[in-house]
PDB file of N, CA, C and O in Angstrom:
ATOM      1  N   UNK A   1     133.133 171.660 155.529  1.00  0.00           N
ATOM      2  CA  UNK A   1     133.761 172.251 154.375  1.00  0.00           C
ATOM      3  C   UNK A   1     133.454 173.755 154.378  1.00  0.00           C
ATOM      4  O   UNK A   1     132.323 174.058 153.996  1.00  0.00           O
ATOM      5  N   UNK A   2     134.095 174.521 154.665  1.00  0.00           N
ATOM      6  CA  UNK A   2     133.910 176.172 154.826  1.00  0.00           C
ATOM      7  C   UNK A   2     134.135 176.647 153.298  1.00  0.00           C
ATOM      8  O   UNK A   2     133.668 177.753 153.027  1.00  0.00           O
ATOM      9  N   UNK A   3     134.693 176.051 152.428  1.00  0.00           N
ATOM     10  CA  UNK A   3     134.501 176.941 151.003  1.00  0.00           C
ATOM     11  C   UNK A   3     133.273 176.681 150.133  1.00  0.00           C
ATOM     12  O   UNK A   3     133.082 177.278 149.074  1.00  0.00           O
ATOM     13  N   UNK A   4     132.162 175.433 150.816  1.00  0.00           N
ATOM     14  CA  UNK A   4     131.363 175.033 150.296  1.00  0.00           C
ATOM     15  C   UNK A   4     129.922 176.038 150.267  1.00  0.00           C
ATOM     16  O   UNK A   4     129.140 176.062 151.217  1.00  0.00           O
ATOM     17  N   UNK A   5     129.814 176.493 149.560  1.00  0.00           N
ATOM     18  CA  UNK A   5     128.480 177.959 149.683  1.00  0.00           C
ATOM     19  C   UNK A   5     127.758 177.575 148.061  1.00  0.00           C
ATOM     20  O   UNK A   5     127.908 178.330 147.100  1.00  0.00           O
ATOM     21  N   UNK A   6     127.160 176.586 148.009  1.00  0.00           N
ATOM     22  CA  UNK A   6     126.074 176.557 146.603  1.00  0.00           C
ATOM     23  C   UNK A   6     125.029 177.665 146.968  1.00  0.00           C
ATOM     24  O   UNK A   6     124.548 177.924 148.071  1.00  0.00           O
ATOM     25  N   UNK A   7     124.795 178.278 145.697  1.00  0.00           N
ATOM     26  CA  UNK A   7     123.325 178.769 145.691  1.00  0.00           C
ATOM     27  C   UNK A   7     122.150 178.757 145.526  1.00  0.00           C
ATOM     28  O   UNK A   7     121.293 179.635 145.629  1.00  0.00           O
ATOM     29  N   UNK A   8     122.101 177.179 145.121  1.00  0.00           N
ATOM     30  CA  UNK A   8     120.827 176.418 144.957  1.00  0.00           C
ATOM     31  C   UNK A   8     120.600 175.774 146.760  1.00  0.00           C
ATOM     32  O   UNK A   8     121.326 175.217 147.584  1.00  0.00           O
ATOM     33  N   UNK A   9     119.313 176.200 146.712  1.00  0.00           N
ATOM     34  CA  UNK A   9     118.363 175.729 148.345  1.00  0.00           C
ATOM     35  C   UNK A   9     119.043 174.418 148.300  1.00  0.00           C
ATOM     36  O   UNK A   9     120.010 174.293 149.051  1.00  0.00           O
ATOM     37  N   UNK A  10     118.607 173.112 147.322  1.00  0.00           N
ATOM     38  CA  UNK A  10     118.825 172.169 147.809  1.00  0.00           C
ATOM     39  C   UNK A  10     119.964 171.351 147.730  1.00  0.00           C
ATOM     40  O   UNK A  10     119.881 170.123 147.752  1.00  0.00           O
ATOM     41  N   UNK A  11     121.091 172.003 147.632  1.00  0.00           N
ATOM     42  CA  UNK A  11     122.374 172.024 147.765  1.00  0.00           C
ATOM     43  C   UNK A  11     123.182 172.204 149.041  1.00  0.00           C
ATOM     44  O   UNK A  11     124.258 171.645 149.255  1.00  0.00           O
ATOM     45  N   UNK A  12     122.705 172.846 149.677  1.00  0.00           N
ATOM     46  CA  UNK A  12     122.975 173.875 150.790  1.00  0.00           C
ATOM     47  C   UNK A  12     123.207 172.748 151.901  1.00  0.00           C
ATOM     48  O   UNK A  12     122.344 171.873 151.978  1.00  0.00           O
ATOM     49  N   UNK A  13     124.471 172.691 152.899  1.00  0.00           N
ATOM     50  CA  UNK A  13     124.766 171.590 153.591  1.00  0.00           C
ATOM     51  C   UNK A  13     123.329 170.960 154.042  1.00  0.00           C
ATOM     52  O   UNK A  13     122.774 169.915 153.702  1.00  0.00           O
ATOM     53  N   UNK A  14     122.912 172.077 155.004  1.00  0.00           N
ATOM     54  CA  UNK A  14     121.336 171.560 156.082  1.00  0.00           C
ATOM     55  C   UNK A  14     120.445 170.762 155.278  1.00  0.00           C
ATOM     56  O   UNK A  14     119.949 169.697 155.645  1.00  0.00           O
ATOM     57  N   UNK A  15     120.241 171.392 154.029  1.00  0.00           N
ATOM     58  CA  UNK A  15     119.468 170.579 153.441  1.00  0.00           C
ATOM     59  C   UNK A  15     119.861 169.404 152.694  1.00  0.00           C
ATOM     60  O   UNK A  15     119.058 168.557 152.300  1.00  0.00           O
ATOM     61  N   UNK A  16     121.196 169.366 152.495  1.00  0.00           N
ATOM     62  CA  UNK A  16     121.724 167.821 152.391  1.00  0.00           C
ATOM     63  C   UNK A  16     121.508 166.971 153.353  1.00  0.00           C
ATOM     64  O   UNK A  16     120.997 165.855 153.259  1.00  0.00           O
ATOM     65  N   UNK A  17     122.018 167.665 154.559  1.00  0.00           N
ATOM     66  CA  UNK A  17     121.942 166.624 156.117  1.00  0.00           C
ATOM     67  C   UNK A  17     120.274 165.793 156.124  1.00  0.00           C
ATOM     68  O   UNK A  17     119.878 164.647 156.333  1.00  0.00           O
ATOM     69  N   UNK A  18     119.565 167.273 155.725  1.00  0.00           N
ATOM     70  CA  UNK A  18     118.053 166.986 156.262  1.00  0.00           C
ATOM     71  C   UNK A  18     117.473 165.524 155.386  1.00  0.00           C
ATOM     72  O   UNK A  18     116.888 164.555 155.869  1.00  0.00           O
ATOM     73  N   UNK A  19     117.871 165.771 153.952  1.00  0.00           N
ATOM     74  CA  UNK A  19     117.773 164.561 152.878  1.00  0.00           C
ATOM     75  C   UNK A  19     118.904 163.258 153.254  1.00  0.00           C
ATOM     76  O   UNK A  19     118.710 162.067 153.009  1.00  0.00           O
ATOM     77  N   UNK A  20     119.591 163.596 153.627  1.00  0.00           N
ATOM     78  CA  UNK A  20     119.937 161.960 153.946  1.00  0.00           C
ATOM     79  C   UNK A  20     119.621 161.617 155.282  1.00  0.00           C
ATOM     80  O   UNK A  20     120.073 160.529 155.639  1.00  0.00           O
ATOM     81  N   UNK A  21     118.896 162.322 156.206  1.00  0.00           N
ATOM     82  CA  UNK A  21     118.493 162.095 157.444  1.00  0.00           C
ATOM     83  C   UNK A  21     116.907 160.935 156.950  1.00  0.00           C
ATOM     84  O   UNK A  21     116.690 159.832 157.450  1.00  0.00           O
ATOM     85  N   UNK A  22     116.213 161.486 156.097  1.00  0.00           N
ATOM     86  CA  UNK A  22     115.296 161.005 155.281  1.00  0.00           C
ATOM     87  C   UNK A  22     115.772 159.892 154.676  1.00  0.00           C
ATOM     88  O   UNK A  22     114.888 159.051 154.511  1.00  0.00           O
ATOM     89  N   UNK A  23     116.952 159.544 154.245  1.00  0.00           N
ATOM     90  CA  UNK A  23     116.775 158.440 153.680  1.00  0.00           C
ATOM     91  C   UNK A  23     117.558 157.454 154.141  1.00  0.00           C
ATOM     92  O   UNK A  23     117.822 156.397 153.568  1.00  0.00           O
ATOM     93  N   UNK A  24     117.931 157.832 155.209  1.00  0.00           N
ATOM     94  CA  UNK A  24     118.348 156.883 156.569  1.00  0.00           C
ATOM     95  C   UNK A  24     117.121 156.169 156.768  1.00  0.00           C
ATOM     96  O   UNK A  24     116.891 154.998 156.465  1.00  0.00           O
ATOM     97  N   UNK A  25     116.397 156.960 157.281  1.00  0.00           N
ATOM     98  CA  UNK A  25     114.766 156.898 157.886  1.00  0.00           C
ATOM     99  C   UNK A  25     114.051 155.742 156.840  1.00  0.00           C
ATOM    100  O   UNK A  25     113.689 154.606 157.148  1.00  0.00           O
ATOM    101  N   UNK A  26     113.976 156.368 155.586  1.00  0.00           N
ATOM    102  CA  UNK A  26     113.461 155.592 154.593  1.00  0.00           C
ATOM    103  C   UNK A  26     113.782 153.802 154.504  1.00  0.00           C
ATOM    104  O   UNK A  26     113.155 152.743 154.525  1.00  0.00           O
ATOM    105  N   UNK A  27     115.118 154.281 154.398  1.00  0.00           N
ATOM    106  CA  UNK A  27     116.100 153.189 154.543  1.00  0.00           C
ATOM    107  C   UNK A  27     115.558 152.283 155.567  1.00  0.00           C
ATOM    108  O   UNK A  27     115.051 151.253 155.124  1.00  0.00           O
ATOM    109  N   UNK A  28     115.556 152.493 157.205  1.00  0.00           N
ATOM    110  CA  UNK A  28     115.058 151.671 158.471  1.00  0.00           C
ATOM    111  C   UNK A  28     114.008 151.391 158.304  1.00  0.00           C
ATOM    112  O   UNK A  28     113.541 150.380 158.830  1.00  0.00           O
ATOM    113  N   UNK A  29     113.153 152.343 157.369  1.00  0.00           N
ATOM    114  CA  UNK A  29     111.361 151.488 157.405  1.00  0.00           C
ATOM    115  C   UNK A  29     111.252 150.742 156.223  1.00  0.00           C
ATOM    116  O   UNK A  29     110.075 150.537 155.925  1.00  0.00           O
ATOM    117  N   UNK A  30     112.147 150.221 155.375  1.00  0.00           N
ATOM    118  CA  UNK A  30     111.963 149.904 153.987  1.00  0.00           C
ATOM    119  C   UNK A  30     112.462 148.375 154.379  1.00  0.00           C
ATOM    120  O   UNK A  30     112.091 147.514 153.582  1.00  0.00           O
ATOM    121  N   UNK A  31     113.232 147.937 155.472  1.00  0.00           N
ATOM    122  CA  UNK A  31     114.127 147.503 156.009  1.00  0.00           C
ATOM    123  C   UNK A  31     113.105 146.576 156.742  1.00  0.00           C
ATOM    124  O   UNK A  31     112.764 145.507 156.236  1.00  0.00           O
ATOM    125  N   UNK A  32     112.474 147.142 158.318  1.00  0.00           N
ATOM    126  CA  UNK A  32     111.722 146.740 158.706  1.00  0.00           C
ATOM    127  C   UNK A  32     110.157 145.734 158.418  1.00  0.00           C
ATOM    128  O   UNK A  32     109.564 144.821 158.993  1.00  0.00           O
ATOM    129  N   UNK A  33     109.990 146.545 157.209  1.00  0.00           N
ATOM    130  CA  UNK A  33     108.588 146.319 155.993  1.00  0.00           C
ATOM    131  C   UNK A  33     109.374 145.285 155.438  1.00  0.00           C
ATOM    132  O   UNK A  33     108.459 144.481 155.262  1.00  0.00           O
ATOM    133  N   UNK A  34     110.493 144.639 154.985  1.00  0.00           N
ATOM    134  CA  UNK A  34     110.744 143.148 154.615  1.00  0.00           C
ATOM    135  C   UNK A  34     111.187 142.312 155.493  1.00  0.00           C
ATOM    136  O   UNK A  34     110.933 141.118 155.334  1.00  0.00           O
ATOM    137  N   UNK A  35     111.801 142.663 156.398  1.00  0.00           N
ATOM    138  CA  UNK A  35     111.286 141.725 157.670  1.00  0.00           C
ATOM    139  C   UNK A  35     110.407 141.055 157.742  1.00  0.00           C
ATOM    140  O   UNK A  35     110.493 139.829 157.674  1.00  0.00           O
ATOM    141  N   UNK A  36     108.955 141.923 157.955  1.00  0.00           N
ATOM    142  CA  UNK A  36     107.811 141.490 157.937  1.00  0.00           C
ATOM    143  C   UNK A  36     106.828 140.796 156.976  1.00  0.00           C
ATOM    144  O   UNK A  36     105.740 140.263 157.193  1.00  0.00           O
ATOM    145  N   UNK A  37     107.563 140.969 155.816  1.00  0.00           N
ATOM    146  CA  UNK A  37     107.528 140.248 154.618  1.00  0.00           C
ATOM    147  C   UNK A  37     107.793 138.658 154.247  1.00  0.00           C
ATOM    148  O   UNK A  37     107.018 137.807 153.810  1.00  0.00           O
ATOM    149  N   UNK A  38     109.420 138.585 154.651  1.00  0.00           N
ATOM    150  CA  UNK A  38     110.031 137.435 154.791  1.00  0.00           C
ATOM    151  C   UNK A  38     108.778 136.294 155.672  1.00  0.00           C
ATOM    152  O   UNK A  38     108.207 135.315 155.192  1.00  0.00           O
ATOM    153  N   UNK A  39     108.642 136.957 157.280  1.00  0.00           N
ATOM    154  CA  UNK A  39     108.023 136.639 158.324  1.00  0.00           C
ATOM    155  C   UNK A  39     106.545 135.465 158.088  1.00  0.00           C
ATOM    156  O   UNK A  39     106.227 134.296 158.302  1.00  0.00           O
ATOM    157  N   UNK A  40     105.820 137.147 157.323  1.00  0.00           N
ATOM    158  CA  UNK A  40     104.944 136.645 156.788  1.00  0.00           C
ATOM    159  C   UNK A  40     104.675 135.415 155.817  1.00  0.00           C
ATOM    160  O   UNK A  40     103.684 134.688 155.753  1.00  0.00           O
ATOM    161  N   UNK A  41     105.824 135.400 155.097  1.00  0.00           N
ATOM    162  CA  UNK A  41     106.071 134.234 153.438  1.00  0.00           C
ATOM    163  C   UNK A  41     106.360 132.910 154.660  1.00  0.00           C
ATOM    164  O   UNK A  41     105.673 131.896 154.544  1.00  0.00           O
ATOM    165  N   UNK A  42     107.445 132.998 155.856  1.00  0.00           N
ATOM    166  CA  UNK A  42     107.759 131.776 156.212  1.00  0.00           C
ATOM    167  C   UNK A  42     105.872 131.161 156.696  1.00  0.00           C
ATOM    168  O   UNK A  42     105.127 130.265 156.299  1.00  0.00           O
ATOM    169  N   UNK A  43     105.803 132.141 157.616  1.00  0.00           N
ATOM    170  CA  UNK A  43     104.371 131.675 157.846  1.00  0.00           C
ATOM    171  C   UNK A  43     103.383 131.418 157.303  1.00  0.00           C
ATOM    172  O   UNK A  43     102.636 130.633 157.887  1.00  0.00           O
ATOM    173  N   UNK A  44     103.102 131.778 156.419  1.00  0.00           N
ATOM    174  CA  UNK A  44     102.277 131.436 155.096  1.00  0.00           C
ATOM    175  C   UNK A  44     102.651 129.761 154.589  1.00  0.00           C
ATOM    176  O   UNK A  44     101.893 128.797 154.481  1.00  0.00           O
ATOM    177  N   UNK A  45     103.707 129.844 154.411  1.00  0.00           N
ATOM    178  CA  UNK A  45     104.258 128.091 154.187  1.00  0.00           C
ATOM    179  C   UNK A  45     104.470 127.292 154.942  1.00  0.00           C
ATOM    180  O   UNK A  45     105.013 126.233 154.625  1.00  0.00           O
ATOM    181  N   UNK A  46     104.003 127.655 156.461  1.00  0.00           N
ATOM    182  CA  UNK A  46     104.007 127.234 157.260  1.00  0.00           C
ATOM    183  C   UNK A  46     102.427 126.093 157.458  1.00  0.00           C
ATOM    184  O   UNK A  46     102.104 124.944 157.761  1.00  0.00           O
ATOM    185  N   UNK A  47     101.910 127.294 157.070  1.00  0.00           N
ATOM    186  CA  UNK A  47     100.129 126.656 156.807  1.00  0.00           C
ATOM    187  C   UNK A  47     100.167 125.969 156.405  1.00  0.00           C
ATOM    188  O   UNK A  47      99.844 124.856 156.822  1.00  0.00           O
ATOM    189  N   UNK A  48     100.610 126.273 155.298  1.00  0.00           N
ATOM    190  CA  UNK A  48     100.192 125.513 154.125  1.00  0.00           C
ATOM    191  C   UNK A  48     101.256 124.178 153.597  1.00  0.00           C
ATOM    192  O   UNK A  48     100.884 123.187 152.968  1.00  0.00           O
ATOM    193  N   UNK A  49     102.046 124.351 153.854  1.00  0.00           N
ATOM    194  CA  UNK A  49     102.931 122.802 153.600  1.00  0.00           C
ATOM    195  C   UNK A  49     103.569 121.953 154.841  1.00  0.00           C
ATOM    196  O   UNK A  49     104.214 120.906 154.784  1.00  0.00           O
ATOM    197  N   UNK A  50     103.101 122.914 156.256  1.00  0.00           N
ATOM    198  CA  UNK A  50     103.589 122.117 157.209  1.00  0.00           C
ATOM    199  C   UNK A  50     103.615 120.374 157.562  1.00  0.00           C
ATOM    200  O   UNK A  50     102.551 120.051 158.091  1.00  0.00           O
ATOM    201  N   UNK A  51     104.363 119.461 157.428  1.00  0.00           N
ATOM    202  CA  UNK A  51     103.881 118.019 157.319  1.00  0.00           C
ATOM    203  C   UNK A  51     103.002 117.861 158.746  1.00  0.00           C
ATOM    204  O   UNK A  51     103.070 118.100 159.951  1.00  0.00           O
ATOM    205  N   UNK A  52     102.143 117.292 157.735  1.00  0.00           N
ATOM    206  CA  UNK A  52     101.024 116.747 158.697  1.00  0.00           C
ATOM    207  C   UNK A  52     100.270 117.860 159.366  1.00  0.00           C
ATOM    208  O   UNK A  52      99.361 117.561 160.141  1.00  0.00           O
ATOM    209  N   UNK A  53     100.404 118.425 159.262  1.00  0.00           N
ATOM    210  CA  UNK A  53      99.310 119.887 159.611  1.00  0.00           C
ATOM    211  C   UNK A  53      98.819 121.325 159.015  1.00  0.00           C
ATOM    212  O   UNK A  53      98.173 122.287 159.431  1.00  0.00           O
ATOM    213  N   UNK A  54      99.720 120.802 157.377  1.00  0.00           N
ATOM    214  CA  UNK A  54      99.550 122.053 156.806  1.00  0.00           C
ATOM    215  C   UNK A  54      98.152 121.787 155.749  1.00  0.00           C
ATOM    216  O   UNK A  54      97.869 120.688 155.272  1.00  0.00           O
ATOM    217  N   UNK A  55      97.661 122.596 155.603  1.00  0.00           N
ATOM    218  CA  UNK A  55      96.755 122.845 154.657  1.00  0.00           C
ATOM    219  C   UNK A  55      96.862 121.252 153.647  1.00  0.00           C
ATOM    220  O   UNK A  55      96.179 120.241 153.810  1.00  0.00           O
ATOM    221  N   UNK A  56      97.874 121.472 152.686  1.00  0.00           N
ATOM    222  CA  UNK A  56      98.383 120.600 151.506  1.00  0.00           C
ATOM    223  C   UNK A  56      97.898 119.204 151.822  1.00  0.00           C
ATOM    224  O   UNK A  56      97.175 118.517 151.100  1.00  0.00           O
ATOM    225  N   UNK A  57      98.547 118.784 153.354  1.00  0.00           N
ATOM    226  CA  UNK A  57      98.678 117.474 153.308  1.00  0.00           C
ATOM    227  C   UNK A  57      97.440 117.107 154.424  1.00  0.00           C
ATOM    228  O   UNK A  57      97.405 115.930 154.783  1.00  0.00           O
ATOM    229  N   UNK A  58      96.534 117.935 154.934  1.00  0.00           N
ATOM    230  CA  UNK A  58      95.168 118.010 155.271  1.00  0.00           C
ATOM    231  C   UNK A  58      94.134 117.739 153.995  1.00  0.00           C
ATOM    232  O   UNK A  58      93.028 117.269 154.262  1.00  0.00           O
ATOM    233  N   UNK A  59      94.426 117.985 152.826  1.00  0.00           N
ATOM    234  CA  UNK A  59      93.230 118.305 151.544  1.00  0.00           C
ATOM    235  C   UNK A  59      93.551 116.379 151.621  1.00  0.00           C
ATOM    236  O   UNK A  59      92.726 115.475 151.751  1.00  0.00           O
ATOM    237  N   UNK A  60      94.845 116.318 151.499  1.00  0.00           N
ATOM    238  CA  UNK A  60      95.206 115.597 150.787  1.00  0.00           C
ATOM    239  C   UNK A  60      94.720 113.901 151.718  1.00  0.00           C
ATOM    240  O   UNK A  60      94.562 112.746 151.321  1.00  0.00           O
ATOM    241  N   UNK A  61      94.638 114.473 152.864  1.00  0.00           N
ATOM    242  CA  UNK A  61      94.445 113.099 153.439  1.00  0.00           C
ATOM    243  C   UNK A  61      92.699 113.283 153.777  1.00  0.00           C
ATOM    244  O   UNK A  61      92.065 112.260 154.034  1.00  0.00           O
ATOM    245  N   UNK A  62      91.938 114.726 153.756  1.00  0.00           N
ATOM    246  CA  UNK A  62      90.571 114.279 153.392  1.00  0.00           C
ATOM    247  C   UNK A  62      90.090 113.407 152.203  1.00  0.00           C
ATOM    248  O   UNK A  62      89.547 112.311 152.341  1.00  0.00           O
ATOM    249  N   UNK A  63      90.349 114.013 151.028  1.00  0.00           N
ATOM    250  CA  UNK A  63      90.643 113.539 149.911  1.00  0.00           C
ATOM    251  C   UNK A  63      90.537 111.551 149.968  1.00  0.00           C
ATOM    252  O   UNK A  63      89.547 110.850 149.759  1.00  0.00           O
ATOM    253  N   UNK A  64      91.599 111.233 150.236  1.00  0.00           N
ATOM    254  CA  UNK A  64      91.819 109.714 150.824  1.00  0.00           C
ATOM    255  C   UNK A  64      90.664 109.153 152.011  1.00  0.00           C
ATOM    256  O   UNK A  64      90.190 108.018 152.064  1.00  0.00           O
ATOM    257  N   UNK A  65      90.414 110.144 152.799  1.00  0.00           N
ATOM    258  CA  UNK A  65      89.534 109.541 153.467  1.00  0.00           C
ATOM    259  C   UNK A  65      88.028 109.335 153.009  1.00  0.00           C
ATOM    260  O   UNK A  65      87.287 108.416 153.360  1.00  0.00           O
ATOM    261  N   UNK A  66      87.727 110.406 152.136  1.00  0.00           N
ATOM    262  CA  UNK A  66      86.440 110.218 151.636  1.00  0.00           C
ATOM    263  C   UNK A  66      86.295 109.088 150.370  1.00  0.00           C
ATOM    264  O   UNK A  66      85.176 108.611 150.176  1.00  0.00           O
ATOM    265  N   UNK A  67      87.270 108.724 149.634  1.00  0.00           N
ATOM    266  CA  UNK A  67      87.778 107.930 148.619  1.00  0.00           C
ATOM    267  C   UNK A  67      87.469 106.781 149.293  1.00  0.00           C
ATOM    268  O   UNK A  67      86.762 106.070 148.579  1.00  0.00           O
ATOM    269  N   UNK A  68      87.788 106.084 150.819  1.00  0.00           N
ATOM    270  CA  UNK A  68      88.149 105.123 151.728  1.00  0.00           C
ATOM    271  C   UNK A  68      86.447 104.986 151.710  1.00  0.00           C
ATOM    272  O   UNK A  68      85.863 104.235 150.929  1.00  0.00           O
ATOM    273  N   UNK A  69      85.867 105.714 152.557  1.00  0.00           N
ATOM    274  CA  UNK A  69      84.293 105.941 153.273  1.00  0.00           C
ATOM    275  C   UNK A  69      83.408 105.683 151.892  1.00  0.00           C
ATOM    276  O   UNK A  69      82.559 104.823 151.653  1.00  0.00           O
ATOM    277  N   UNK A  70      83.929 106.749 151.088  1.00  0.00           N
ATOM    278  CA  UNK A  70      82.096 106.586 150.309  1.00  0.00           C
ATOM    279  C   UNK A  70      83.012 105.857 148.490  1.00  0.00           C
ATOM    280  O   UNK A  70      82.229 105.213 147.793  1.00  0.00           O
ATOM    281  N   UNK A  71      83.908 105.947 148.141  1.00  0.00           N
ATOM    282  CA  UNK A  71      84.499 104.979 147.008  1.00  0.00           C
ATOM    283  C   UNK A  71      84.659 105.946 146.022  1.00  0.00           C
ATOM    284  O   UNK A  71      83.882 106.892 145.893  1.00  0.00           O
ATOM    285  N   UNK A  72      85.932 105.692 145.106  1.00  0.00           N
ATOM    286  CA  UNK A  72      86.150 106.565 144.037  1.00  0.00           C
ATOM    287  C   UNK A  72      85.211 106.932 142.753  1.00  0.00           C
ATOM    288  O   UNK A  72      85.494 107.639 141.786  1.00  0.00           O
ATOM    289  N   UNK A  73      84.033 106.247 143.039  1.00  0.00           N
ATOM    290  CA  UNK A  73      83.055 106.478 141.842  1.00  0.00           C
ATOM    291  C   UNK A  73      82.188 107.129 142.833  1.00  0.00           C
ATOM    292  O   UNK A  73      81.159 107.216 142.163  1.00  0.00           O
ATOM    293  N   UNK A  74      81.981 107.508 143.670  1.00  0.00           N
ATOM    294  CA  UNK A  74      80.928 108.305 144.509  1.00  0.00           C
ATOM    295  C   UNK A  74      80.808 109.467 144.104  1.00  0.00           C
ATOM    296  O   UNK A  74      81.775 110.060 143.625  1.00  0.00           O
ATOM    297  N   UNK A  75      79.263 110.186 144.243  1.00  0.00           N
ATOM    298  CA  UNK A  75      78.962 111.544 144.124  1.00  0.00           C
ATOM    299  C   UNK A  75      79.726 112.523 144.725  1.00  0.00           C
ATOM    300  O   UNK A  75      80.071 113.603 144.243  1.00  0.00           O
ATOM    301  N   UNK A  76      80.092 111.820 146.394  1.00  0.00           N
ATOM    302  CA  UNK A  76      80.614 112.796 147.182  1.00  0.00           C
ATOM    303  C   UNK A  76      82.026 113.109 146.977  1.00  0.00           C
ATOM    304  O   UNK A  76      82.577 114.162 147.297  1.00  0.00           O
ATOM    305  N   UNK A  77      82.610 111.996 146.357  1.00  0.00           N
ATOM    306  CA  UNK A  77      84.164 112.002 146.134  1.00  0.00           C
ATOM    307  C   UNK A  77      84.747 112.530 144.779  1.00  0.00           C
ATOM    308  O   UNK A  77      85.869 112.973 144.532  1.00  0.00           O
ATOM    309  N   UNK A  78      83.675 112.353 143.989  1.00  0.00           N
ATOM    310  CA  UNK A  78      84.072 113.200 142.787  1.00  0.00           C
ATOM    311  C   UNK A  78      83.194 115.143 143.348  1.00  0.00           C
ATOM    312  O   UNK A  78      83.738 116.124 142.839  1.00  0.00           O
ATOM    313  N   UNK A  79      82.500 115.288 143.895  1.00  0.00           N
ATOM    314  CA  UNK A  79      82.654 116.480 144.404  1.00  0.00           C
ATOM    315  C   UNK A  79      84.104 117.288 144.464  1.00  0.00           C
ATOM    316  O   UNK A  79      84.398 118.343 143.900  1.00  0.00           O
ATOM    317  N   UNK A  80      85.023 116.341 145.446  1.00  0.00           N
ATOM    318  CA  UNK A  80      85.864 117.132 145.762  1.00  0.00           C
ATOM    319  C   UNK A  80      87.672 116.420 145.267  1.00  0.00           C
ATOM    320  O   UNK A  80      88.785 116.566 145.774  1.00  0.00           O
ATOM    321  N   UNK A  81      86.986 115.396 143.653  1.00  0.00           N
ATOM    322  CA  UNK A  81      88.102 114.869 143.736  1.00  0.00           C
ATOM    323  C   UNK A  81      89.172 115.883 142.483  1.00  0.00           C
ATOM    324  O   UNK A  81      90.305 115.692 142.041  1.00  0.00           O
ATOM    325  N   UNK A  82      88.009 117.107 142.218  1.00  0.00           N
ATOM    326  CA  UNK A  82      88.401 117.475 141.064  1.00  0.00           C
ATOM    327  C   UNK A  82      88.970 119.027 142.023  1.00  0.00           C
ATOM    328  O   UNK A  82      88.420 120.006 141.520  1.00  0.00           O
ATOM    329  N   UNK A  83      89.543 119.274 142.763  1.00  0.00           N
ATOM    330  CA  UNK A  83      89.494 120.142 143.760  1.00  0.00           C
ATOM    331  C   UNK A  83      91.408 119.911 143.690  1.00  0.00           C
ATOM    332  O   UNK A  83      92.125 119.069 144.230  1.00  0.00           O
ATOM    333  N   UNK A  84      91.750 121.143 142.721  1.00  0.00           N
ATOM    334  CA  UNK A  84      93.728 120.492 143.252  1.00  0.00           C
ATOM    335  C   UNK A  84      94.450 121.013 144.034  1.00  0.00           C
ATOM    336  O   UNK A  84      94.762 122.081 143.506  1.00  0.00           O
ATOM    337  N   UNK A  85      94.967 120.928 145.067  1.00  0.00           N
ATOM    338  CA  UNK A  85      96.596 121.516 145.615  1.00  0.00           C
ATOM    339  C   UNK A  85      97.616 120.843 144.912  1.00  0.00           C
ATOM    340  O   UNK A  85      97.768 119.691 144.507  1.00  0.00           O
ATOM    341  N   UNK A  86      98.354 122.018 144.877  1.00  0.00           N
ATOM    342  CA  UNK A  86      99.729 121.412 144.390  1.00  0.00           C
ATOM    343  C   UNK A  86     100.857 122.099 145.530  1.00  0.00           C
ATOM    344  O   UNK A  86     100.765 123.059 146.295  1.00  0.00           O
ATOM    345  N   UNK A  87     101.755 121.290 145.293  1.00  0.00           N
ATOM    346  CA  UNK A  87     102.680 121.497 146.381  1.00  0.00           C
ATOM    347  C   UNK A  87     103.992 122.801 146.000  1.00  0.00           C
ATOM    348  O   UNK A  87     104.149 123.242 144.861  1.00  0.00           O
ATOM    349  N   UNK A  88     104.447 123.046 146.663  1.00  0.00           N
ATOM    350  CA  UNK A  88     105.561 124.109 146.196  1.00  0.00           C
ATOM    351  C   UNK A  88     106.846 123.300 145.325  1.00  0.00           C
ATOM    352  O   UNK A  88     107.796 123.948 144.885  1.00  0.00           O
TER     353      UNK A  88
END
């Protein structure tokens, strides 16, 4: 645009270019950073609710096993019977 001449600095084409060059930039790392977000959340629920190997259903079958071994009125089983996961 050749009739375009503001007299404010940050008006001025270059420094338009330079600010949306920035928030291109901004943009690709803001972008990237929930990627890694998402990534992280699948894996996280991965731990933890995977069947049969996640966290949840590990408590849950110690839980049963110590109930089995030492009996639901036991010292050791009320230790950890008051102990909750809950599921998503």
């Amino acid at each position: 645009m050749p009739n375009y001449k503001p007299n404010t600095e940050d008006l001025k084409l270059a420094s338009l270019n330079e600010y949306y060059s920035q928030l291109v930039s901004s943009n690709h790392e803001v972008n990237k950073t929930e990627a890694a977000l998402y990534q992280s959340m699948i894996n996280c629920n991965e731990v933890l609710y995977m069947d049969s190997t996640g966290l949840f259903d590990l408590a849950k079958k110690v839980k049963a096993y110590v109930k089995s071994v030492y009996g639901g009125s036991s010292a050791k089983y009320n230790t950890i019977s008051g102990i909750r996961f809950t599921s998503k």
